[in-house]
C-alpha positions as a Markdown table, in Angstrom:
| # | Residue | x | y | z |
|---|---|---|---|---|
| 1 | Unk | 0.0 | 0.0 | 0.0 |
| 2 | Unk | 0.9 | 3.5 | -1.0 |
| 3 | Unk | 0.0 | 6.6 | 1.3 |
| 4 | Unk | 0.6 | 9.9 | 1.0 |
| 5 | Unk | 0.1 | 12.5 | 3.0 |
| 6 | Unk | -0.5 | 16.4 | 2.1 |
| 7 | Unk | 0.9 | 18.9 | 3.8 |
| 8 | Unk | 4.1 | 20.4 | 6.2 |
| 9 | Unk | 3.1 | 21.0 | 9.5 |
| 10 | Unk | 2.5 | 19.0 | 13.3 |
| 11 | Unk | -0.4 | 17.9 | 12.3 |
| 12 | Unk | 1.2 | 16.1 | 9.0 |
| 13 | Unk | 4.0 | 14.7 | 11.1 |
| 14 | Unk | 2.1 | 13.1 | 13.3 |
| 15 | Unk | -0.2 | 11.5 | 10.3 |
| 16 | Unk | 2.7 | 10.5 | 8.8 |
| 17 | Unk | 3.8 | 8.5 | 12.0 |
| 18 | Unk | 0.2 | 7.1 | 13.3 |
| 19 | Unk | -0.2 | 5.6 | 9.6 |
| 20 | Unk | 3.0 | 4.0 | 9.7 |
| 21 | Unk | 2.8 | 2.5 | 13.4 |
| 22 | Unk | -0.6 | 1.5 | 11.9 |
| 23 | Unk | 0.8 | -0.3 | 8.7 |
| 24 | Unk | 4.5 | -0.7 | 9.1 |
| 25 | Unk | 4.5 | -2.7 | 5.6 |
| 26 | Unk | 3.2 | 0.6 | 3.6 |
| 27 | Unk | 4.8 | 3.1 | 2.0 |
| 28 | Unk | 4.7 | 6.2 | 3.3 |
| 29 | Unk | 4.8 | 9.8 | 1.2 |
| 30 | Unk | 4.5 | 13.4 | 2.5 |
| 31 | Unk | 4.6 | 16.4 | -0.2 |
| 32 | Unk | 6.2 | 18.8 | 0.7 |
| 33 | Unk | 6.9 | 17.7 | 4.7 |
| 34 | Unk | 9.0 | 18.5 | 7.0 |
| 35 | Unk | 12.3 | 17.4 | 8.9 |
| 36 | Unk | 10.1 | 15.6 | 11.4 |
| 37 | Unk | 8.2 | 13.8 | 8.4 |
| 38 | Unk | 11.5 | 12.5 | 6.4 |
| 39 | Unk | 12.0 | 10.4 | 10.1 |
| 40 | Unk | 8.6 | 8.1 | 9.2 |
| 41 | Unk | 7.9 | 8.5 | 5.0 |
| 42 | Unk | 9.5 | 9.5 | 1.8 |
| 43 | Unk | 8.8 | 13.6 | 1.6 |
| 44 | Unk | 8.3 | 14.5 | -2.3 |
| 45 | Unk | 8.7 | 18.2 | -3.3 |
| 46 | Unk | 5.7 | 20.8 | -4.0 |
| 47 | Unk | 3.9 | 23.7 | -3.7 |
| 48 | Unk | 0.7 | 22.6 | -1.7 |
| 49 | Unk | -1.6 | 25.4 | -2.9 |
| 50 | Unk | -0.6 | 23.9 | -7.0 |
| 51 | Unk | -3.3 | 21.6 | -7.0 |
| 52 | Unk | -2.5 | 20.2 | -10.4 |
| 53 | Unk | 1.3 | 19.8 | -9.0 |
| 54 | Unk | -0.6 | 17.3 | -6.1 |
| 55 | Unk | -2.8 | 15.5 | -7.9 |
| 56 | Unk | -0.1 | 14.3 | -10.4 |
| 57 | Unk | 2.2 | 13.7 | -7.6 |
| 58 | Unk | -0.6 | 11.0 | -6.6 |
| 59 | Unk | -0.7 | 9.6 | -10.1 |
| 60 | Unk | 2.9 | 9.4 | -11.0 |
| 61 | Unk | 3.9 | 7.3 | -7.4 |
| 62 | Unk | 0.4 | 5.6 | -8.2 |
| 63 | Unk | -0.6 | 6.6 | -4.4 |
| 64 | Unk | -3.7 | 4.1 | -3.1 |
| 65 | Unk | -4.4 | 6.7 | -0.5 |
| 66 | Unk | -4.4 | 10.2 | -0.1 |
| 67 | Unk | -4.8 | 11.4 | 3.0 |
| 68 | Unk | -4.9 | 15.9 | 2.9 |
| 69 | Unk | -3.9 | 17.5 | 6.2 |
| 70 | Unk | -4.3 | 21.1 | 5.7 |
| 71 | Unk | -7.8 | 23.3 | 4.8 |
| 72 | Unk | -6.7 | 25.2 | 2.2 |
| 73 | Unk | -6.5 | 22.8 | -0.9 |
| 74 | Unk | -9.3 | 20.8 | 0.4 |
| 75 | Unk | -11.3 | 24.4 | 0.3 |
| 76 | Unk | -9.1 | 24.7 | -3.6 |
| 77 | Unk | -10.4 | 21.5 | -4.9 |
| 78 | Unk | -7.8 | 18.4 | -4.4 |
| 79 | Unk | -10.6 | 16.2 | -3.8 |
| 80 | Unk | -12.7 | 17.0 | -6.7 |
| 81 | Unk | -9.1 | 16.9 | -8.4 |
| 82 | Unk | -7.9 | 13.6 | -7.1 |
| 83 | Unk | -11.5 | 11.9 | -7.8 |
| 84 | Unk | -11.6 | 12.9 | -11.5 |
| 85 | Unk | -8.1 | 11.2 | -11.9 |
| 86 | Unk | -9.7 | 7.8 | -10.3 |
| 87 | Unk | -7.8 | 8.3 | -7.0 |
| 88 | Unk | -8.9 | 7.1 | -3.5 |
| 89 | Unk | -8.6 | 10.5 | -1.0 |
| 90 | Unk | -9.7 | 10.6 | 2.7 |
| 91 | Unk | -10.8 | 14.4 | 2.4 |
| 92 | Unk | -14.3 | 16.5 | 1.5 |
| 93 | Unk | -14.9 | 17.9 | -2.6 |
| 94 | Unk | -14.5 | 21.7 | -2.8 |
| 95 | Unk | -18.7 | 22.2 | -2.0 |
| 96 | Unk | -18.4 | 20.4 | 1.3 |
| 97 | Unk | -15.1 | 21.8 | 2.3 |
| 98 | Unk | -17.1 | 25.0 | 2.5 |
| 99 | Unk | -18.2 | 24.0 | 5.4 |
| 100 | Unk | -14.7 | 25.4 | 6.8 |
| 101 | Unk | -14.0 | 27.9 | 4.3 |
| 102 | Unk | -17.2 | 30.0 | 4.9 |
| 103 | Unk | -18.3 | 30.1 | 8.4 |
| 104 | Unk | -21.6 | 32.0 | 6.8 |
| 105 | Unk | -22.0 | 29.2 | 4.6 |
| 106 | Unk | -21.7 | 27.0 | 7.9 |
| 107 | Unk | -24.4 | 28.9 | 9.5 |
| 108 | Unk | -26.6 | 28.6 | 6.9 |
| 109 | Unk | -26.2 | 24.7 | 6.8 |
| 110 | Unk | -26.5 | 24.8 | 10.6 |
| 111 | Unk | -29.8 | 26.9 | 10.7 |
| 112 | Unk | -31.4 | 25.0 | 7.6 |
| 113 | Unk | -30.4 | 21.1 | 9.8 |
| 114 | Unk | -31.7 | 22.6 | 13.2 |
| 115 | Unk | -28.0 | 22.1 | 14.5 |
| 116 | Unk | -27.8 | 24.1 | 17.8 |
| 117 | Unk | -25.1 | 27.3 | 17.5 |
| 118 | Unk | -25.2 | 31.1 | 18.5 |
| 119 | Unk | -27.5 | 33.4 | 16.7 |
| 120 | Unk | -25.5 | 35.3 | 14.3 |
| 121 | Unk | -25.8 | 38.0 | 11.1 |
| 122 | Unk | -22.6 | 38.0 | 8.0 |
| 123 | Unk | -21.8 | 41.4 | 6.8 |
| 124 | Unk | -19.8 | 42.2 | 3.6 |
| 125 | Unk | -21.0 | 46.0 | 4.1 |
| 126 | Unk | -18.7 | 48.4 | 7.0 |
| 127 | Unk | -21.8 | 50.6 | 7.8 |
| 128 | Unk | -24.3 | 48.1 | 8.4 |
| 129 | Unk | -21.9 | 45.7 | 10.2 |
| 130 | Unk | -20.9 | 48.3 | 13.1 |
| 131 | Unk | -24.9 | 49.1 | 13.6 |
| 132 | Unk | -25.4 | 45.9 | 14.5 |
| 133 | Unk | -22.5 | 45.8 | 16.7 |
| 134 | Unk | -23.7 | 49.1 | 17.9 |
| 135 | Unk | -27.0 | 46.9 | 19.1 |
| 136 | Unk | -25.7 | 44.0 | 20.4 |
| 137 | Unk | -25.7 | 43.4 | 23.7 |
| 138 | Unk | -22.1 | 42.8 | 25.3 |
| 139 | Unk | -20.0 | 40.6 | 25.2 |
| 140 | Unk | -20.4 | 39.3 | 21.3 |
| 141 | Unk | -17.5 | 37.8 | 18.5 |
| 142 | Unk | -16.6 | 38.8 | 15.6 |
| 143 | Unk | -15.7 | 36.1 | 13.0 |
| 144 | Unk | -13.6 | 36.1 | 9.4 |
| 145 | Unk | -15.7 | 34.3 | 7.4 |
| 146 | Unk | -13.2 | 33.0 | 5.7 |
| 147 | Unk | -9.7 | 30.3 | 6.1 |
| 148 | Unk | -7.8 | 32.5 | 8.5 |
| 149 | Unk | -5.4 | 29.8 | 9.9 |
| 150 | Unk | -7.4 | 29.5 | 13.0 |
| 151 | Unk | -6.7 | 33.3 | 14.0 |
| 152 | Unk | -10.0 | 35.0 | 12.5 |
| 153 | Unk | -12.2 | 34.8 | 15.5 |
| 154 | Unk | -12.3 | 37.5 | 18.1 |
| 155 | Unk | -14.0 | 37.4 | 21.6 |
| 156 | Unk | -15.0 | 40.7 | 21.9 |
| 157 | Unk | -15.7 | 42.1 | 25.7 |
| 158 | Unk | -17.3 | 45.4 | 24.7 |
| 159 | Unk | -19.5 | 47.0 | 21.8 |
| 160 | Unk | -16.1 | 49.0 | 21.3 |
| 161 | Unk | -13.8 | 45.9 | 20.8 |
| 162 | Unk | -16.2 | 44.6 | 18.0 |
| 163 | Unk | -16.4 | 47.7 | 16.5 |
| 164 | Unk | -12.4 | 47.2 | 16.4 |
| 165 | Unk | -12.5 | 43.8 | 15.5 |
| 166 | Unk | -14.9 | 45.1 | 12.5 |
| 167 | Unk | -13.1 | 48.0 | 11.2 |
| 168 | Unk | -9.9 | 45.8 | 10.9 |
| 169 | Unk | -11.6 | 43.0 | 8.7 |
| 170 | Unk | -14.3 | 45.1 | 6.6 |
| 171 | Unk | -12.3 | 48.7 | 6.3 |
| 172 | Unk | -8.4 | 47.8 | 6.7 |
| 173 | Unk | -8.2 | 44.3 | 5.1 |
| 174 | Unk | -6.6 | 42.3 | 8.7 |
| 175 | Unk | -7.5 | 39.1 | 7.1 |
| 176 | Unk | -7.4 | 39.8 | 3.3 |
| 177 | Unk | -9.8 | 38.0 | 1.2 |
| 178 | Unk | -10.8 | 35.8 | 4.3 |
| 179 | Unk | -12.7 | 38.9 | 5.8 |
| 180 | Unk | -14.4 | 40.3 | 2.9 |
| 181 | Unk | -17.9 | 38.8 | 4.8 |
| 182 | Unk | -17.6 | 39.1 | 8.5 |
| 183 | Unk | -19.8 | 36.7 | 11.5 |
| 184 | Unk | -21.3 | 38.5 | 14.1 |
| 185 | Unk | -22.6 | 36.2 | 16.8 |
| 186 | Unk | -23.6 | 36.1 | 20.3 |
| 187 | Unk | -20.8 | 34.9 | 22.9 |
| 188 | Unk | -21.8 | 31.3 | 24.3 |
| 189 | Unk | -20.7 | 30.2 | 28.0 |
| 190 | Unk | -19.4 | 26.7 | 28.7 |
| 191 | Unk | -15.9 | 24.7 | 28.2 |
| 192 | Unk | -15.0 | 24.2 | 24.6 |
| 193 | Unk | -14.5 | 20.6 | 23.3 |
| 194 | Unk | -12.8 | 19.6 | 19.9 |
| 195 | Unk | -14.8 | 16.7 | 18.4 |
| 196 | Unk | -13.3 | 14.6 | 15.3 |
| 197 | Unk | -15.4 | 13.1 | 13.6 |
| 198 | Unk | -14.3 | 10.5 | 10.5 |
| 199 | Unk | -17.3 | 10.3 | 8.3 |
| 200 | Unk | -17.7 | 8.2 | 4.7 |
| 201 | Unk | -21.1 | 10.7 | 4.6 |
| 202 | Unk | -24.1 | 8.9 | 6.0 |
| 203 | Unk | -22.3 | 7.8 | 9.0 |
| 204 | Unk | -19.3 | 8.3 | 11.8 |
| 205 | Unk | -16.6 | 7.1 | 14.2 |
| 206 | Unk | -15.3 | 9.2 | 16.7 |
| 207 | Unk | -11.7 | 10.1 | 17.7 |
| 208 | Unk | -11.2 | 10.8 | 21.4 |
| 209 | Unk | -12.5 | 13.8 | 22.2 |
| 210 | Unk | -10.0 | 16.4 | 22.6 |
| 211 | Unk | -9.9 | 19.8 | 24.2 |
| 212 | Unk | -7.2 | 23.1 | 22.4 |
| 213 | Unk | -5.8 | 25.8 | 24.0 |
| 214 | Unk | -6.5 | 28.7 | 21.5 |
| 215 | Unk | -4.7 | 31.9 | 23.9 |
| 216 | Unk | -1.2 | 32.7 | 23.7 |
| 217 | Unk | -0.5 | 32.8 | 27.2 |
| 218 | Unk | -1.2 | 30.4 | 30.5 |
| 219 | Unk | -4.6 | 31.2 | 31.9 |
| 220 | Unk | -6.5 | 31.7 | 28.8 |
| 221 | Unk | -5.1 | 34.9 | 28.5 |
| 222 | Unk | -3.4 | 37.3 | 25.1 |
| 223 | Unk | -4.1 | 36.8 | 21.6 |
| 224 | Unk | -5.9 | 33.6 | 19.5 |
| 225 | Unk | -3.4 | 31.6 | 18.1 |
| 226 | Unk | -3.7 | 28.1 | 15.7 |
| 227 | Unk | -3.6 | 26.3 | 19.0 |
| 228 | Unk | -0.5 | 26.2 | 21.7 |
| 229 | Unk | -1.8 | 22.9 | 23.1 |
| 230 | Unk | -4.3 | 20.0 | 23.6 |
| 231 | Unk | -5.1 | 17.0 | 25.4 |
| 232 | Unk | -7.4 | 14.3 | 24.9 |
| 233 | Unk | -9.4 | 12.5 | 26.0 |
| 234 | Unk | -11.7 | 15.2 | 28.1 |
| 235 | Unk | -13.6 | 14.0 | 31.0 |
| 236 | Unk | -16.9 | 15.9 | 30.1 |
| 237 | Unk | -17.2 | 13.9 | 27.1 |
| 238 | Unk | -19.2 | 11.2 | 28.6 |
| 239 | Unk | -20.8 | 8.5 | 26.6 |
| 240 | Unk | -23.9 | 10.6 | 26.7 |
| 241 | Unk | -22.6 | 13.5 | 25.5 |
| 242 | Unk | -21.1 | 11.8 | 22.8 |
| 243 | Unk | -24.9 | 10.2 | 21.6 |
| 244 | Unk | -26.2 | 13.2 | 21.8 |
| 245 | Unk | -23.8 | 15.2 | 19.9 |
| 246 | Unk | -23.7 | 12.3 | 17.5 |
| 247 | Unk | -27.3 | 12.9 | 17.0 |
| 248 | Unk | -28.0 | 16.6 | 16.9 |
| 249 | Unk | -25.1 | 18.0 | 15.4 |
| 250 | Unk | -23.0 | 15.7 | 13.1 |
| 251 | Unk | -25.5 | 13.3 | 11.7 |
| 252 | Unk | -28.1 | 16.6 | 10.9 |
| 253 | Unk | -24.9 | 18.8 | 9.4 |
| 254 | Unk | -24.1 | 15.6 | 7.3 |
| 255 | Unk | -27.6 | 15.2 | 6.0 |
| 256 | Unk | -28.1 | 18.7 | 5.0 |
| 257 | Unk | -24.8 | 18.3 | 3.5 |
| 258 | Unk | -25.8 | 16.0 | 1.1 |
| 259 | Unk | -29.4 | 16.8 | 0.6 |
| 260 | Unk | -27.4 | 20.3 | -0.9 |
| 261 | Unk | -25.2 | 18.4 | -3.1 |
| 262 | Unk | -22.2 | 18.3 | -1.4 |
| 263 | Unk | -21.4 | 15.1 | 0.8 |
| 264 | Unk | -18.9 | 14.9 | 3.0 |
| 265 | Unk | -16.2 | 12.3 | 3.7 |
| 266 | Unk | -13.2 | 12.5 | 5.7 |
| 267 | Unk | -13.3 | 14.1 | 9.0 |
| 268 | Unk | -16.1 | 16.8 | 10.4 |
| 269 | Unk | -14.3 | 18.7 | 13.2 |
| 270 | Unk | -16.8 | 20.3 | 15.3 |
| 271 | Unk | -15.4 | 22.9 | 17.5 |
| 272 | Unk | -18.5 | 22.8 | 20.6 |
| 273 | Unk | -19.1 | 24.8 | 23.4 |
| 274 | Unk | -20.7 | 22.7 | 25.9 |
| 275 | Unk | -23.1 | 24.5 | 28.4 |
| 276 | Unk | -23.5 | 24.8 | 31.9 |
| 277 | Unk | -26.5 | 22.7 | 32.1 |
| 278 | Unk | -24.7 | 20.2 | 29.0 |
| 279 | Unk | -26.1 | 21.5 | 25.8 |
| 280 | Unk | -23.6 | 21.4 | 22.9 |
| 281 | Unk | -23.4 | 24.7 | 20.5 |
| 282 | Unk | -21.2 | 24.3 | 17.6 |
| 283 | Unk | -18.6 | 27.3 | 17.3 |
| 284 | Unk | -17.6 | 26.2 | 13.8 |
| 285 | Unk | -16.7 | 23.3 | 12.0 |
| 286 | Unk | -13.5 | 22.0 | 10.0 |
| 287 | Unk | -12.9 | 19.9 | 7.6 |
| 288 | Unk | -10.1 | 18.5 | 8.2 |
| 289 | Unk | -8.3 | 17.1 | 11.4 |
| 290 | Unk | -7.5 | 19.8 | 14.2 |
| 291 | Unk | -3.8 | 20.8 | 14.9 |
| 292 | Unk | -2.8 | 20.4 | 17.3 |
| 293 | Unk | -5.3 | 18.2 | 18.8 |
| 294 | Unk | -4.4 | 15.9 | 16.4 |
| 295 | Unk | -0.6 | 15.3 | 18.0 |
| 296 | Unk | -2.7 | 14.5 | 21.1 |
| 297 | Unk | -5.7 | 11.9 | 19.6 |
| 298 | Unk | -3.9 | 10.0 | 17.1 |
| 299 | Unk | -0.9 | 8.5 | 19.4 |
| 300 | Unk | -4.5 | 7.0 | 21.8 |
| 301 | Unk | -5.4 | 5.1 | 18.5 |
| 302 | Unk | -4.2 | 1.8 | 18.7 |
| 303 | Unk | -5.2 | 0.2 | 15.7 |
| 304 | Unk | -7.3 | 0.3 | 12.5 |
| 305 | Unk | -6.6 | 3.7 | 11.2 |
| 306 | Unk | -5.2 | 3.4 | 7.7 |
| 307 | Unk | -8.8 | 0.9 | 7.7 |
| 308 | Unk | -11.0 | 3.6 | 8.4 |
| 309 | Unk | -9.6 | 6.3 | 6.5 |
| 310 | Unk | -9.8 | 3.8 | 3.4 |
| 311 | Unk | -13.0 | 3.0 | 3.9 |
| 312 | Unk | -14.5 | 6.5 | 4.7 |
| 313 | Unk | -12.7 | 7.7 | 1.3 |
| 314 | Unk | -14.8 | 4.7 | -0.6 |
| 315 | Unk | -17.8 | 5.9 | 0.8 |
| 316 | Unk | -18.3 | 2.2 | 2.7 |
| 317 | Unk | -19.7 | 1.7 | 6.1 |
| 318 | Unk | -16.9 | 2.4 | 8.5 |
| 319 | Unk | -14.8 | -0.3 | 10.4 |
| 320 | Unk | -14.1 | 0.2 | 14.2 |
| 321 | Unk | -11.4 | 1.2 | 16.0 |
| 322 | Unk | -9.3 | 0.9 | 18.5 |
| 323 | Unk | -8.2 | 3.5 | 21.4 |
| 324 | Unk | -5.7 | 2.8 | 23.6 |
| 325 | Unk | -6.3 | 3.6 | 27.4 |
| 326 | Unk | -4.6 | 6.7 | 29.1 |
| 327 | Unk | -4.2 | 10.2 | 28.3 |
| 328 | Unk | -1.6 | 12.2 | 26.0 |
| 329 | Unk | -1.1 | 16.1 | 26.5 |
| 330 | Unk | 0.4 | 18.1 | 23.7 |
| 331 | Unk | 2.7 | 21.2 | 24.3 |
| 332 | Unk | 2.9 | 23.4 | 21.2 |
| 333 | Unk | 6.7 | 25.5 | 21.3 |
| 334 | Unk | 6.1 | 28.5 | 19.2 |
| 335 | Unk | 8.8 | 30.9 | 17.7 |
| 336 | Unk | 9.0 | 34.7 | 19.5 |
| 337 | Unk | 6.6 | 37.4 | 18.3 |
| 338 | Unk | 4.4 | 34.6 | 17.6 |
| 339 | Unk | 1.3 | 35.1 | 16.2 |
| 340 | Unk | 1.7 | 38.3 | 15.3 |
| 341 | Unk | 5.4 | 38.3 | 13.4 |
| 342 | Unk | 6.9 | 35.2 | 14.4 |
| 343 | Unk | 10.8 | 35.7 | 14.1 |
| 344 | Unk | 12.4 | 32.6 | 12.5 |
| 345 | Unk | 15.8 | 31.4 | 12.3 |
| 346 | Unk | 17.3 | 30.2 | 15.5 |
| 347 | Unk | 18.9 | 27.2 | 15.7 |
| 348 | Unk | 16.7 | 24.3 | 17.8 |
| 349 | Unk | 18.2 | 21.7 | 20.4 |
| 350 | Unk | 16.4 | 18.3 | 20.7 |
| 351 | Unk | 17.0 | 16.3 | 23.7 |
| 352 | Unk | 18.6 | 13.2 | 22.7 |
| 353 | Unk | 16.5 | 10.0 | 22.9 |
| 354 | Unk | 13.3 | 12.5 | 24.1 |
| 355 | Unk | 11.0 | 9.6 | 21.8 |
| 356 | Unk | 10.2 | 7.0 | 23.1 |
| 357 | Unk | 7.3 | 4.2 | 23.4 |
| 358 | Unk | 6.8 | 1.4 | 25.7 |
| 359 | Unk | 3.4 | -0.2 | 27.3 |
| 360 | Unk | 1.4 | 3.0 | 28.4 |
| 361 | Unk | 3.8 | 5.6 | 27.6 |
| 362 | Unk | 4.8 | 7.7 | 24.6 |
| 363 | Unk | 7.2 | 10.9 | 24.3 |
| 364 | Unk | 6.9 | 12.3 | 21.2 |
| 365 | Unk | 8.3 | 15.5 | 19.2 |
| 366 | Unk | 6.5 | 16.9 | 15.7 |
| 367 | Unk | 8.2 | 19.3 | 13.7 |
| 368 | Unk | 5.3 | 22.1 | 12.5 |
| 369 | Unk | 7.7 | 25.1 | 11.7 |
| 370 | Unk | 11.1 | 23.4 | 11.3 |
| 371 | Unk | 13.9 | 23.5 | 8.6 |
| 372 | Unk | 17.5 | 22.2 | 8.2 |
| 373 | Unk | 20.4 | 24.9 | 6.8 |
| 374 | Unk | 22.7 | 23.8 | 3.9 |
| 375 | Unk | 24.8 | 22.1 | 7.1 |
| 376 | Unk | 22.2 | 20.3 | 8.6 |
| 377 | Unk | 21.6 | 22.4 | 11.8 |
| 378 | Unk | 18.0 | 21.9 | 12.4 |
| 379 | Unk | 16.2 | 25.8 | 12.9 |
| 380 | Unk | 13.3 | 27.8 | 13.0 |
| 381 | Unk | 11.0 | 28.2 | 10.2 |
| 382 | Unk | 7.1 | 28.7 | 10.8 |
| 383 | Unk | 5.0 | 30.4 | 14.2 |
| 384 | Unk | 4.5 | 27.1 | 15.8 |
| 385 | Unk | 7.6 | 25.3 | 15.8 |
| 386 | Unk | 7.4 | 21.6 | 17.7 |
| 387 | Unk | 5.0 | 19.7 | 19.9 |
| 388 | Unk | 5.5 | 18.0 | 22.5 |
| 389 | Unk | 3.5 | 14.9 | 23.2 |
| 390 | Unk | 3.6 | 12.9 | 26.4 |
| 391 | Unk | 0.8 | 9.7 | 26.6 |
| 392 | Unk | 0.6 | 8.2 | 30.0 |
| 393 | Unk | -1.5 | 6.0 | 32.0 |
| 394 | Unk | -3.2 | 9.0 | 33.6 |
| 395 | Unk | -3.8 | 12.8 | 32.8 |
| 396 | Unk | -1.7 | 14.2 | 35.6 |
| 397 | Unk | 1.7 | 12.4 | 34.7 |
| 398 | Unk | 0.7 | 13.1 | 30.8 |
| 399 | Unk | 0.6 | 16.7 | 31.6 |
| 400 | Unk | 3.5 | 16.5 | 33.6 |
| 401 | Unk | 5.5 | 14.8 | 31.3 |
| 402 | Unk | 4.6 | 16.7 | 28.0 |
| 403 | Unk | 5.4 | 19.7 | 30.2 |
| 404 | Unk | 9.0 | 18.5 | 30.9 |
| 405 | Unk | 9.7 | 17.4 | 27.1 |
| 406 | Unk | 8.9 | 20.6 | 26.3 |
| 407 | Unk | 10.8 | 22.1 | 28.7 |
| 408 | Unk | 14.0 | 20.3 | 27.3 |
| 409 | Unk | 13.9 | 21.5 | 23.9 |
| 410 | Unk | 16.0 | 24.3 | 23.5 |
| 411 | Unk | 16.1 | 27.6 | 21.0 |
| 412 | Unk | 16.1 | 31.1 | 21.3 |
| 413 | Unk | 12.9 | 33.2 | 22.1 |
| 414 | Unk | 10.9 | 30.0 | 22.5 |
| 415 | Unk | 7.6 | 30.4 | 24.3 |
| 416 | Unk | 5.2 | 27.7 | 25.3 |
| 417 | Unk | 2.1 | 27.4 | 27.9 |
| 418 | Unk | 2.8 | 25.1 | 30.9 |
| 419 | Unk | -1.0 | 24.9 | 31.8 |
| 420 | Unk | -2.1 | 23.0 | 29.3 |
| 421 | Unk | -5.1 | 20.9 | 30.5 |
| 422 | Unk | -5.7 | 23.4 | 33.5 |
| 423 | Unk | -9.4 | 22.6 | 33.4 |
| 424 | Unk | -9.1 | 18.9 | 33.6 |
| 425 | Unk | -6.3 | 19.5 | 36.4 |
| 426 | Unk | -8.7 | 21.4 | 38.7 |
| 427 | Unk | -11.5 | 19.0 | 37.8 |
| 428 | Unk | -8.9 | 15.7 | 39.2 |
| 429 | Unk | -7.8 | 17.8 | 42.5 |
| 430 | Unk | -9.5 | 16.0 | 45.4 |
């Protein structure tokens, strides 16, 4: 079996290596990759927004599965590209891919399938966006529309703030073409909860439920960012839970999905904030896997991956799999003056042997933002840099443990949150 894997980033890396733990016997691509990827498959050169370029790349190494991390050529067409040239590919056409690429086009299909989420209005016009803001009650969120690397959606505190968050989007261009048409929505309370969700269109499996850290700094606090950590499983994901959102959120946005002409297969992230009294809202959907929750779900899957990514590409009902007891935590290391103006560059120190895996536990580094110079020094090269995975028996020596690997790599300016998991911390404190 051939696999190849599309993208550069943790994310990728850690695809790369679940697939191969999961069929040692395949062969294993990544175009373009990263140092971290060359470790576990073959990385092929290109340009991953040329989508001719990548679905040639599939053809000429006759690939039996492609397997597309990021959003953005899923949102440019690979899909529909890779399908017109006969080829398997575990990721949505260009019409469901919307799903991420427009979060008005999201709320639409949400409204139209009865799927529970904030009330909300899309603007593509200045004036009329900062009346409504001018008449919303406090506090609200303001949303690019549009792919903006995880960074386009603002909690706004104040009327002020969103007038802000507006003016930069609509009037000043903050997140070019991906803020043409701006969300307005009402700000929901609750604990947020990352649910992936590997679909062949009609029906689902679930990853363990993971939980990101979106803000910069330790206490929720500073700017949004891609993600500077996650952990998985989450303890308010009970069975019940998991029925219900099974029920009234996937399975309805799936339907309406294909009743529009657009099914869906590969995996429905749906970013939820779950209630005080245990309602789940969907925030917004992906469609893709989550980075970096998925450095923290895929090293709990302990079998029948590469199965169920093949058979949700076909279209065929879904195989089972396994999950692996414990907990992993995942530390994202990011580059100074991340998000803003990452500074790139510095030369990075691994420890030597930090990966590992025996029974029960699992150290693990991803390269997201890495290069090697013309003399091999390993360095800097993207906002988010490495991850640092710890899986142990229990959350509390997974946290502490991803804490520590991350605390032993080494490069100038690097910043990372030791808190990640805070809420599952206070909730295991007798």
């Amino acid at each position: 079996m051939r696999i190849l894997v599309v993208g550069a980033g943790g994310r990728e890396h850690a695809l790369c290596w679940a697939l191969r733990r999961d069929r040692p016997d395949a062969e294993v691509f990544c175009t373009p990759g990263n140092p971290g990827t060359v470790q576990v498959a073959r990385n092929l050169p290109s340009n991953p927004s040329d989508i001719s370029v990548l679905a040639a790349l599939s053809v000429s190494y006759d690939i039996d599965l492609t397997v597309v991390g990021p959003e953005g050529p899923l949102a440019a067409g690979l899909g529909d590209a890779l399908r017109a040239k006969g080829r398997r590919v575990f990721g949505p056409i260009a019409s469901a891919a919307k799903i991420e690429a427009s979060k008005a086009f999201a709320k639409e299909v949400m409204v139209a399938a009865g799927v529970p989420t904030a009330a909300s209005r899309a603007f593509t016009d200045l004036a009329a966006a900062l009346a409504y803001v001018d008449a919303h009650p406090e506090p609200l969120v303001v949303k690019a529309s549009g792919l903006a690397a995880g960074k386009g959606a603002i909690v706004c505190a104040t009327r002020g703030e969103a007038a802000h968050a507006v003016r930069s989007m609509l009037g000043e261009g903050a997140f070019g073409d991906a803020g043409d048409t701006v969300v307005i929505e009402d700000f929901l309370e609750g604990e947020e909860l990352s649910i992936l969700a590997v679909t062949n269109g009609r029906d689902v499996r679930l990853l363990p439920a993971a939980q990101d850290h979106k803000r910069l700094l330790e206490g929720d606090e500073g700017p949004n960012t891609g993600g500077m950590g996650a952990y998985a499983p989450v303890s308010i994901a009970s069975p019940a839970l998991l029925t219900r959102v099974e029920r009234e959120v996937l399975l309805p946005t799936l339907g309406e999905l294909a009743r529009i002409g657009a099914p869906f297969r590969g995996v429905l992230y749906a970013g939820l904030m779950i209630s005080p009294s245990g309602l789940p809202n969907v925030i917004e959907f992906n469609c893709r896997l989550g980075d970096p929750e998925t450095q923290a779900v895929l090293p709990l899957v302990d079998g029948g991956l590469v199965d169920l990514f093949w058979q949700a590409a076909d279209g065929a009902p879904l195989p089972e799999i396994r999950v692996a007891p414990g907990a992993a935590v995942t530390t994202v290391l990011a580059a100074r003056g991340y998000p803003d103006a990452p500074e790139k560059g510095a030369a990075i120190t691994l420890p030597v042997g930090a990966s590992e895996e025996r029974s029960g536990v699992q150290d693990l580094i991803f390269h997201a933002g890495t290069r090697r110079d013309e003399h091999g020094v390993l360095r800097v090269d993207g906002g988010r840099v490495l991850t640092a995975t710890a899986v142990r028996p229990g959350f509390p020596d997974a946290q502490r443990a991803s804490r520590a690997l991350a605390e032993s790599i080494l490069f100038e300016g690097r910043q990372f949150r030791r808190d990640i998991g805070w809420r599952e911390e206070s909730r295991e404190r007798p």
